[in-house]
Each structure stands twice: as structure tokens, then as C-alpha cells.
SESE-381646 format. One record per residue (C-alpha): residue number from 1; x, y, z. Coordinates in steps of 0.5 Angstrom, whole numbers. Layout:
! residues N
{NUM, {X, Y, Z}}
...
END
This chain:
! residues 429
{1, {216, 87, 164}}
{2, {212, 81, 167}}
{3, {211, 80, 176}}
{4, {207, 72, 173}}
{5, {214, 69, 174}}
{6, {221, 71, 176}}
{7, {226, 68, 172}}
{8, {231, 72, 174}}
{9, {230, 70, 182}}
{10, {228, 63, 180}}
{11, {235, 62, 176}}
{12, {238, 65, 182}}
{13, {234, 61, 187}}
{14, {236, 54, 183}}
{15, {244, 57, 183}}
{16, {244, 58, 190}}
{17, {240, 52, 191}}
{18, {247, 48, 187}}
{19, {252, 52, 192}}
{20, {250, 50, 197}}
{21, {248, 43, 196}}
{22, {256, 43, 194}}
{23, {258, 47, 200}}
{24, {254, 43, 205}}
{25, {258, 36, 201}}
{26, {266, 41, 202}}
{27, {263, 41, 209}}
{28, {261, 34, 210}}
{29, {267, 32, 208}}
{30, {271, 36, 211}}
{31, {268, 35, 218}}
{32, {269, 27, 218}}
{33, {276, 26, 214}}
{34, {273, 23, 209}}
{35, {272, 24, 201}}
{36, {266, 18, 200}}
{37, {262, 18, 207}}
{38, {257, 14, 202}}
{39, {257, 10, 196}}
{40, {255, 15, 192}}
{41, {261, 20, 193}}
{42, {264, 14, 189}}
{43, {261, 7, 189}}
{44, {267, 4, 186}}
{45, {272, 7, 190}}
{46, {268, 5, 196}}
{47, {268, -2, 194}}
{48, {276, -1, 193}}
{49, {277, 2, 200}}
{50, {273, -3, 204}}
{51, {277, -9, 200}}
{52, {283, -5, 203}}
{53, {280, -4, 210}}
{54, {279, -12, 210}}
{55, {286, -14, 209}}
{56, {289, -9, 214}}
{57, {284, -11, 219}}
{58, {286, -18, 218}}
{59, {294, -16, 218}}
{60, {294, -13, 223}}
{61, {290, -19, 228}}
{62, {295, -23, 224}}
{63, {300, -19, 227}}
{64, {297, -19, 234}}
{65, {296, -28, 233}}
{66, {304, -28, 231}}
{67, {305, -24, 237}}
{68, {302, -28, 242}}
{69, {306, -34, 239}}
{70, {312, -30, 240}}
{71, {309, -30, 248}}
{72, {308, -37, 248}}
{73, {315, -40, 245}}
{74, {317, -35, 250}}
{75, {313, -39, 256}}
{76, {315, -46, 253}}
{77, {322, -44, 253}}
{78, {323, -41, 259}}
{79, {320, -47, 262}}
{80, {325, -52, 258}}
{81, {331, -48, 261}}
{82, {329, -49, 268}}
{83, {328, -57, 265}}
{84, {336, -55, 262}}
{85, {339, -53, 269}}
{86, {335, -59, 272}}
{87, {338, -64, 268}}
{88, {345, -61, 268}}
{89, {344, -61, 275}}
{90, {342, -69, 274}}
{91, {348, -69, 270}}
{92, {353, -67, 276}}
{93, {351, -71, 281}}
{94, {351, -78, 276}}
{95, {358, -76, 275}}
{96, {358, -76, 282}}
{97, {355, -83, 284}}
{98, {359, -86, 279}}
{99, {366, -84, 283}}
{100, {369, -91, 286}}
{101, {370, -87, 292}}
{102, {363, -86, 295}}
{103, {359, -91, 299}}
{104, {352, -94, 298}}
{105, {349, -89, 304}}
{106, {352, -84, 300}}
{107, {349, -86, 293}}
{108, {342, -87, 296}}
{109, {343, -79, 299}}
{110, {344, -77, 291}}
{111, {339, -81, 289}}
{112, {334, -77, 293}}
{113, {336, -71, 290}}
{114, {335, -75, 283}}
{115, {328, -78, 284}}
{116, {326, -70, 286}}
{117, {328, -67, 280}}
{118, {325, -72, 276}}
{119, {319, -70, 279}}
{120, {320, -63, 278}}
{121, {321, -64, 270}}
{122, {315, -68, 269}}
{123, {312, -62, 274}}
{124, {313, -57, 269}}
{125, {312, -62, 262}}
{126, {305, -63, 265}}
{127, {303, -56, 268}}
{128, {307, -50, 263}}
{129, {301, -47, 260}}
{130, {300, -40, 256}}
{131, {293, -38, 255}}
{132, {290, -44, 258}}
{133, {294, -49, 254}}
{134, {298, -53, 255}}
{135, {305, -53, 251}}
{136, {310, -58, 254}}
{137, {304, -64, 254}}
{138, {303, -66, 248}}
{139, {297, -69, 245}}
{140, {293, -76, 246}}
{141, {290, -78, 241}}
{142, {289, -72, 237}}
{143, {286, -69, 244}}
{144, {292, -64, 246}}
{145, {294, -64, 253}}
{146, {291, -70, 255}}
{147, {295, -74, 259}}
{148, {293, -82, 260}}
{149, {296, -86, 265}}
{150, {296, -93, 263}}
{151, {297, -97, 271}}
{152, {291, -93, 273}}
{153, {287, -95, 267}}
{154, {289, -102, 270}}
{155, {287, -102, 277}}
{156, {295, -103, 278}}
{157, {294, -110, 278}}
{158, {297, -115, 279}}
{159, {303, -112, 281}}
{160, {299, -108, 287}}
{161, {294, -111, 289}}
{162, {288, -107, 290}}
{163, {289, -101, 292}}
{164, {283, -95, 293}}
{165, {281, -89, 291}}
{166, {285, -90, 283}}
{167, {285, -82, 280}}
{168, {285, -84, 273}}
{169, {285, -77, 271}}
{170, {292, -76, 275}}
{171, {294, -82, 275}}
{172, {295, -83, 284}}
{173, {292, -87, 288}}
{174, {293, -89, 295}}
{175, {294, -96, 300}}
{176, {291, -97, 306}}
{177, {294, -99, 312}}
{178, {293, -107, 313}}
{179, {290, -109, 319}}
{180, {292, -115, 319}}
{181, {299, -114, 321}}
{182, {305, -119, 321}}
{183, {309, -122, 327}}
{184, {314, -125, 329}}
{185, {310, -131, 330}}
{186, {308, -131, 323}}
{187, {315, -129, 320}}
{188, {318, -134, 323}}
{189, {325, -133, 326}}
{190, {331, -138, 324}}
{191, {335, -142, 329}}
{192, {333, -144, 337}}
{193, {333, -136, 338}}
{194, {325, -133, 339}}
{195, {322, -125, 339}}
{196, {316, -122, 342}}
{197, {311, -119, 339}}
{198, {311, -114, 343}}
{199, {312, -107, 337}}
{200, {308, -103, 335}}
{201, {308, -102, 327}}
{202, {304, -99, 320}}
{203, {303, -104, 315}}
{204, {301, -102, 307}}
{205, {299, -107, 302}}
{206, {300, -111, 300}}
{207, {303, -109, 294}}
{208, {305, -113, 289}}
{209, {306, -120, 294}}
{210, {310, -115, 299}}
{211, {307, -111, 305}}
{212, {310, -106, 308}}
{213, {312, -104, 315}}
{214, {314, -98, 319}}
{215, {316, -99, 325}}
{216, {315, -94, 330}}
{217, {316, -97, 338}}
{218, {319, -103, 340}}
{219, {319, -108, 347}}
{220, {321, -114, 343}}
{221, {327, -118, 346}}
{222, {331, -124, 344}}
{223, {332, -130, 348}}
{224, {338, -133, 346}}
{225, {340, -142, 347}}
{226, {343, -140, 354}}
{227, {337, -136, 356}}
{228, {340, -129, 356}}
{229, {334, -125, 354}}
{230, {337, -118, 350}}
{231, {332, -112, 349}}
{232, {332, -110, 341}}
{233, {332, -103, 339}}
{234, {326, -102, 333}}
{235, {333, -102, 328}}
{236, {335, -109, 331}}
{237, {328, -111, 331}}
{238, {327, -109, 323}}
{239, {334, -112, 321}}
{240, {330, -119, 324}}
{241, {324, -118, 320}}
{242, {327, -116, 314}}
{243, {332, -123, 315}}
{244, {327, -127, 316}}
{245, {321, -126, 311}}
{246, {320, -124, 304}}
{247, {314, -123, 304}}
{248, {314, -117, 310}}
{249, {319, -111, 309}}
{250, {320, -108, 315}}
{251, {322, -100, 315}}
{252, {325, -95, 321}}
{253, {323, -89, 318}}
{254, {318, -87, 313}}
{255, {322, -84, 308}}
{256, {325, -90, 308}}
{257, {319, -94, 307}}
{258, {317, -90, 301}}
{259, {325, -90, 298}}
{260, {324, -97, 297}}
{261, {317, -98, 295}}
{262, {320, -93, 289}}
{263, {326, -96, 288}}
{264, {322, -103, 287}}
{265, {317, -99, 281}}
{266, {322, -94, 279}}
{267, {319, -93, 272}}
{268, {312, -93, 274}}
{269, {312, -88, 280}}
{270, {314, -82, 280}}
{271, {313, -81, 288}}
{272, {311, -84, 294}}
{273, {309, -80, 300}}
{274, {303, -81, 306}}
{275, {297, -77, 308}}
{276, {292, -78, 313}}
{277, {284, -80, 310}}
{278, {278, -78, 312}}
{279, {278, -84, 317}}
{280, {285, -80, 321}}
{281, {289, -86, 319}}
{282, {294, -86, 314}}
{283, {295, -88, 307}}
{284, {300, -87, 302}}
{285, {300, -83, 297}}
{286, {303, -87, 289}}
{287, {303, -81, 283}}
{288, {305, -85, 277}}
{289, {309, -83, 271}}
{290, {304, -82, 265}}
{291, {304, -84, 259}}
{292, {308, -81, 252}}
{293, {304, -77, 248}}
{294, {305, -75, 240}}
{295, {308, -67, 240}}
{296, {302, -62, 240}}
{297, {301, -57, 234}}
{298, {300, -50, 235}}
{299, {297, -47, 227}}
{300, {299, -40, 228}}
{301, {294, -36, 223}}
{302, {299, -30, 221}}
{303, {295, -28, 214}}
{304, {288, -24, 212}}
{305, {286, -29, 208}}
{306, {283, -38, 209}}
{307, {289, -40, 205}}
{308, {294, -46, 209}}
{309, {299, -41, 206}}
{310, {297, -36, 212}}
{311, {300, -42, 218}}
{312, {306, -43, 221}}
{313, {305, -50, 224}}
{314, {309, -50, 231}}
{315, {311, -57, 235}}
{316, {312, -58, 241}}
{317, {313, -65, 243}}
{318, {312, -67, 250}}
{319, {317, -67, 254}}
{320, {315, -71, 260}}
{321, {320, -76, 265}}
{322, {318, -81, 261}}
{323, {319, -78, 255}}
{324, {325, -76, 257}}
{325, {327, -83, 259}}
{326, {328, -80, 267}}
{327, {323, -85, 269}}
{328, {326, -90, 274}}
{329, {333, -86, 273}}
{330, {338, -90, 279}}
{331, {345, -88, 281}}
{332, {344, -93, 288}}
{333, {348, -98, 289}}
{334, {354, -101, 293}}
{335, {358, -99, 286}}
{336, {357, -94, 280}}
{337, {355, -99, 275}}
{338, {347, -96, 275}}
{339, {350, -89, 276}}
{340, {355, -89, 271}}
{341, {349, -92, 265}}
{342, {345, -86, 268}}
{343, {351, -81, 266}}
{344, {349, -84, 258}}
{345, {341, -83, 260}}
{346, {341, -75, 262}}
{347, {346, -74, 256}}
{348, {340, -76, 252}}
{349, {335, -72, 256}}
{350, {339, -67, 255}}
{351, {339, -67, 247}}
{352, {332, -69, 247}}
{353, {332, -62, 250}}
{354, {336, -58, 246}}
{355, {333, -60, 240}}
{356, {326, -57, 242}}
{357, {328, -51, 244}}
{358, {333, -50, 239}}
{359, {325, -51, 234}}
{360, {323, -46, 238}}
{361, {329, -41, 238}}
{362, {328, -42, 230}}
{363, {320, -41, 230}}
{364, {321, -35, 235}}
{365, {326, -31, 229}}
{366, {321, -33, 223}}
{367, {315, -31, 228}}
{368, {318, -24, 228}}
{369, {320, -23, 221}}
{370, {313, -24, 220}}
{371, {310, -20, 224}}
{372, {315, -14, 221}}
{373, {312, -16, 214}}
{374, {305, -16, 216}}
{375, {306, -9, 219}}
{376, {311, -6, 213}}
{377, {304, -9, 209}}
{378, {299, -6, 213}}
{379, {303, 1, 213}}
{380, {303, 1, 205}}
{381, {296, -2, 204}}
{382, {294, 3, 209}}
{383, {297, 9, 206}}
{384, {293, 5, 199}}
{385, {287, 6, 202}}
{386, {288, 14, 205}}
{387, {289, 16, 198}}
{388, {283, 13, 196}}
{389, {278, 15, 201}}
{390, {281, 21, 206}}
{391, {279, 28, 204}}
{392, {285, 32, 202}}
{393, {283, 38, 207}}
{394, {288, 43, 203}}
{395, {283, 43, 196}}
{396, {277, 41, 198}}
{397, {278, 48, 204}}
{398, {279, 52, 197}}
{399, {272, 48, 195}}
{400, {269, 50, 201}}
{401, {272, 58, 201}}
{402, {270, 58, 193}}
{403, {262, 54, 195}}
{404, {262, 60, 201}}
{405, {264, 66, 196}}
{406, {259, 63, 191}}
{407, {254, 62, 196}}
{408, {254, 69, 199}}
{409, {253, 72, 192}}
{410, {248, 67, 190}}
{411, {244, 70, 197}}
{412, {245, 77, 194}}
{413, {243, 76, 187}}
{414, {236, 72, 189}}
{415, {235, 79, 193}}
{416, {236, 84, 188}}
{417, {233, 79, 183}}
{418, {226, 80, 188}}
{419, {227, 87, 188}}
{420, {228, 87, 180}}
{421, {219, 86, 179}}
{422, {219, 92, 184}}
{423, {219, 98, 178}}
{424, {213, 95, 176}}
{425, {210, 100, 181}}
{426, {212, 106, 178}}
{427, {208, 104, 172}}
{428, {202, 104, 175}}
{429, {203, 109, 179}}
END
């Protein structure tokens, strides 16, 4: 019998010391869900499972991207249906203009409604946006969204003069009031008659070769051979401008200045309108047209990987007025001709909108199919990576009751192993 050392106590120990270690793992792993909580749980299955967290993360950001170029087709789309109504609404009133049984004054009120639904398509191509980028601008010299205007860039000369405060990155501009403005003793009236000067009037320009006048107050009167002095009203008194100048057009209203200035540059000014300057004086306002842009492409990144395999390219072309050919759109006249071509241009517009959301419709089927194959390849995968690293809770339970039971024994046999050397006492008693 020897008390030096104490092999039974020490193997004991040593058992124990191997349980519990065991037991401290079953609870590691059962506390975290996971059976490799570091690589020396298993190396190779922890550099399996990370690989597989990496393509399930990439999926399903993938499946977010395709997602969001769902949302964006759906923008691009409704703001094309709106652009369909307007246009078959265009088409309506073509139609109409082109019917003999209608007047010119008739005519000149449809054309207001055209010239502002024009405006209103090139409205929704330039600001329809989704997530900040525009979708229906298309691209200028790869740059997307950037819209160029040709007429600003040259100082709309010499078809207007020299107008001021050009906005290049608009495209608007304004004419200021002419301070030298025309009279009848510079227009020159025809014949024996004569008319005082005496009206008030705004004069624009000149632009190109013309000034425009409004006339807003009249004392004029005309002398006649037999000395008989007539009052004019401002509608005569802008009758007899207009018949004796060329270089002077004289309006009653603005709506009719503004009307005819268009009309002159229909296919470069989109809309005129006034505004009151810094000065308080009054200016018009002349937006243009911008110029055509090249489609706009949209990459969708749908995969886990660098691959082009991984791309849905999507073009959305712009769809402008100028692109749609509607600049200039004229239904007016004293007959139908000009409406009647117009019938064959919106049906054109029509076409150029149908082909584009008809691309989107297809890319809107194709986003979703993709997005549930990446979903149904995120689910299989994640399921791959669960079996190799989550803990199966069932056995490593019966582990963990087993390292517990053992552990239990192994604190019970180190006791009675330490008492074992105890006898020695009654040797030398």
C-alpha cells in the first residue's frame, strides 16, 4: 500500500477531466445551435459551410436586386401608361381636327390641348425616376440621364436674336421687353388713311427677324379721305399693324402672342409662357425640346458570383416628345391637311410606346422567374449548409445526459479514490 502517489485518484482525475471537457463542448453546442462553433470542431466542414454562407448571401441580395428591378419596371411602366392615355387621347383629337366640318378657330382650340399634352409626355420622359435614376431619359454620351439642348448650347442664334439668361442645363431662356417700340408712323399704313399712336403695347424681341406686340389700351383713330375720324378698338387697332408690317406682329392677348410664337418654332419650343423678372418687367419664358438620347441601360446583378452570366440587361429607351416625333405636332389650319398627317404621327408614338412597355412586361416575367429560382436555390443550399454545420439537438442531448452521468460518477469515484490511501491509518495505529 503506498500514499506517495495516488494512481487510482489521479486516473480519476484524468477521466473526469476528459468529461467534462466533453461535457463543456455538448454544452457549447447546444447552447449555440451550432456543431463547428470554431474550426477545430471541424476544419474542412467549416470551410464548406462558409463557402455555402457566401453563395446564400449573394442569392439572396441577388434576389433583393431583382426585386427592386421589378419596382423599377413597374415605375417605368406606369409612367408609360399615362404617356398611352395622352397619346390615344392625341389621337381623339387628330381625328377630330381632321373633320371638314370644323373651323380654323376650332382647330387653333384643339391644338392648345395638343401642344399641352405634349408637353406633358416630355414631362413625365425627363422626370420619371426610381431610386434617383431616371428611367425614361435615356443616356447622352454614355452619361445616363443627361439631356442636352442643342438651340441653348447655340445661343438660339440667329433665329432668335439674343435673348438672355439661356439655362443650358434646362434648355429655357428668356426675351426681354423691347424698349424700342414700333408705331404706326414706322409701320407705315397704306393709302391716304392715317392712325395715331396713341396705345399702349409690350413689345418682345426681336425674335428671329420679328417683334412681338401685345396690345393692351388703345386711343388710336383713323382719318379717312373725307376727314371722318373713327376710334379703333385694340382688335382693329392690332388688325392694322398686322396688315401693314411684316417685321411687327401685334397681338390682343398673350395667350395669343405666346400661341403664335410657338407655332413659328414648333418643333424646337416646347412651351411659352411670361414671368415678371427681378426688374418687375415682364419677360418670356421659351422651354425647348431636348435633344434625342441613345436607350439607358440598367445591368441587374442577379447572381452570387462576377460572372456577365449573372446580368439581366434592361433598356429603356427615351421616350421624349422629340423622340416620339410630337415636337411640333400641328392639327391648325383653315383645313384638315396638317391634322390629318398628324393622325399617322401619333399612331407612330403610339407604336414606339407599345414596343417599349411590351420589352418591360417581358423583363418583368423574366425578373420574376429569377427571383424564384434564386429563392428556391437559396433554400436547397441553406438546407446543404444546416446539415453540415447545425447541431443536431436530439443526439448531442443524449451526449450531453451521457457526459453528465459520466461526470457524476467521475466526481464520486475521485471521492472515494481519495479516501482510498485513508486505511494506511490503521497500519500505524
Amino acid at each position: 500500500m503506498i500514499v506517495k502517489h495516488n494512481l487510482t485518484a489521479m486516473n480519476s482525475n484524468r477521466m473526469l477531466g476528459l468529461t467534462t471537457a466533453s461535457q463543456a463542448k455538448s454544452t457549447e453546442k447546444l447552447s449555440s445551435g451550432y456543431k463547428i462553433n470554431r474550426a477545430a470542431d471541424d476544419a474542412a466542414g467549416l470551410a464548406i459551410s462558409e463557402k455555402m454562407r457566401k453563395q446564400i448571401r449573394g442569392l439572396s441580395q441577388a434576389s433583393l436586386n431583382a426585386q427592386d428591378g421589378v419596382s423599377a419596371v413597374q415605375t417605368a411602366d406606369g409612367a408609360l401608361h399615362e404617356v398611352h392615355d395622352m397619346l390615344q387621347r392625341m389621337t381623339e383629337l387628330t381625328v377630330k381636327s381632321a373633320n371638314g366640318t370644323l373651323s380654323e378657330s376650332d382647330r387653333d382650340a384643339i391644338q392648345i390641348e395638343i401642344d399641352q399634352l405634349v408637353c406633358e409626355i416630355d414631362r413625365v420622359s425627363t422626370t420619371s425616376k426610381f431610386n434617383e435614376t431616371y428611367l425614361l431619359r435615356g443616356a447622352n454620351a454614355g452619361e445616363p440621364g443627361k439631356m442636352t439642348y442643342s438651340m441653348a448650347a447655340k445661343g438660339l442664334t440667329p433665329d432668335f436674336g439674343n435673348p438672355v439668361n439661356i439655362n443650358k442645363e434646362t434648355g429655357t431662356l428668356s426675351v426681354k421687353l423691347n424698349s424700342a417700340i414700333p408705331s404706326p408712323a414706322t409701320i407705315g399704313l397704306n393709302g391716304t388713311s392715317a392712325m395715331s399712336t396713341e396705345y399702349t403695347c409690350k413689345a418682345f424681341g426681336p425674335v428671329g427677324t420679328v417683334s412681338y406686340l401685345l396690345v393692351e389700351g388703345t386711343t388710336a383713330k383713323r382719318v379717312s379721305d373725307s376727314s371722318t375720324v373713327t376710334k379703333l378698338n385694340v382688335s382693329e387697332v392690332v388688325k392694322e399693324i398686322n396688315k401693314n408690317s411684316g417685321t411687327v406682329k401685334a397681338f390682343s392677348s398673350i395667350n395669343e402672342l405666346t400661341s403664335a410664337l410657338k407655332a413659328a418654332y414648333g418643333e424646337d419650343i416646347k412651351a411659352v409662357s411670361t414671368f415678371v423678372n427681378s426688374d418687375k418687367k415682364v419677360e418670356l419664358k421659351i422651354e425647348t425640346f431636348a435633344d434625342v438620347n441613345d436607350a439607358i441601360d440598367l445591368s441587374l446583378h442577379v447572381g452570387a458570383d462576377s460572372a456577365n452570366d449573372n446580368k439581366i440587361y434592361m433598356n429603356l429607351q427615351n421616350l421624349s416628345a422629340r423622340t416620339l416625333g410630337l415636337n411640333g405636332l400641328d392639327v391648325s389650319g383653315e383645313t384638315g391637311k396638317a391634322a390629318t398627317r398628324a393622325i399617322d404621327t401619333v399612331a407612330v408614338a403610339l407604336q414606339m410606346v407599345s414596343s417599349q412597355r411590351s420589352s418591360l412586361g417581358a423583363i418583368q416575367n423574366r425578373l420574376e422567374h429569377t427571383i424564384a429560382n434564386l429563392e428556391n436555390i437559396v433554400e436547397n443550399t441553406t438546407s446543404a449548409e444546416s446539415a453540415i454545420r447545425d447541431t443536431d439537438m436530439a443526439t448531442e442531448m443524449v451526449k450531453y445526459s451521457n457526459n453528465n452521468i459520466l461526470a457524476q460518477a467521475g466526481q464520486s469515484m475521485l471521492a472515494q479514490a481519495n479516501q482510498a490511501t485513508s486505511g494506511v491509518l490503521s497500519l500505524l495505529q
